[in-house]
C-alpha positions in Angstrom: 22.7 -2.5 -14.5 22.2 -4.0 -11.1 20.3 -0.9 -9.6 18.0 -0.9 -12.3 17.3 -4.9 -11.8 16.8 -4.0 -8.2 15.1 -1.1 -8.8 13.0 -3.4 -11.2 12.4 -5.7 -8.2 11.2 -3.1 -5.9 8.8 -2.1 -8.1 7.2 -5.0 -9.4 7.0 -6.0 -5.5 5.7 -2.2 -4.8 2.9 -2.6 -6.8 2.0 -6.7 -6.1 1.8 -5.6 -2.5 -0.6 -2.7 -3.1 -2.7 -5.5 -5.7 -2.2 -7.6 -2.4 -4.3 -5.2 0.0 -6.7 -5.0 -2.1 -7.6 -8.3 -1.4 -6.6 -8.3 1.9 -7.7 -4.9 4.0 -11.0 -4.3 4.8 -12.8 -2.3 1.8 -13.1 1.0 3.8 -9.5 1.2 3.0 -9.2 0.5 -1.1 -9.8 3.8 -2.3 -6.7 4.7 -0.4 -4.6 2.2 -2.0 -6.1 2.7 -4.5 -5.1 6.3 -5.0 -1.5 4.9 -4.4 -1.4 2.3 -6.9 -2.4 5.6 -9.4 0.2 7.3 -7.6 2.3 5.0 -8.3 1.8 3.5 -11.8 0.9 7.1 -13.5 3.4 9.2 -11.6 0.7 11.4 -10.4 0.6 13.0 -7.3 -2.7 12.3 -5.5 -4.1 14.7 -2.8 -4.9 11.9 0.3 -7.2 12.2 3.3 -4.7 12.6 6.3 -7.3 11.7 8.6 -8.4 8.3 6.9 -4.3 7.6 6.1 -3.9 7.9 9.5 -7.1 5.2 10.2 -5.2 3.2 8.3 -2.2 3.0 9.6 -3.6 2.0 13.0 -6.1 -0.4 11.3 -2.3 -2.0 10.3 -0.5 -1.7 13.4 -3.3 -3.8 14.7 -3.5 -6.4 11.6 0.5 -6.6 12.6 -0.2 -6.8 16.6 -2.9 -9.7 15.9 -0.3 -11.5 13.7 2.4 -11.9 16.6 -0.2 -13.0 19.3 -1.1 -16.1 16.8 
């Protein structure tokens, strides 16, 4: 029972964090999440543009970055 509440948890936080950068990351990056938040709530698997992941990865590291110079 505890794995599945935790399991429960993870999930619901999963997909409030991916609802979260939708509102938060610049729009170039929404069709990638998203694609994951499809991924994620259908079960599907989802074909993703490694080049524009990888954009947004570094377009993270550097939301991070500017977050620990404030």
């Amino acid at each position: 029972m505890f794995i599945r509440i935790v399991l429960l948890i993870n999930s619901i936080e999963y997909k409030e964090a991916l609802n979260e950068a939708l509102n938060n990351v610049h729009e170039r990056y929404h069709s990638l999440i998203q694609d994951a938040l499809i991924e994620y709530e259908e079960d599907r698997n989802i074909s993703y543009d490694t080049d524009h992941a990888k954009d947004y990865a570094k377009y993270m590291v550097n939301q991070i970055a500017s977050l620990r110079e404030m």
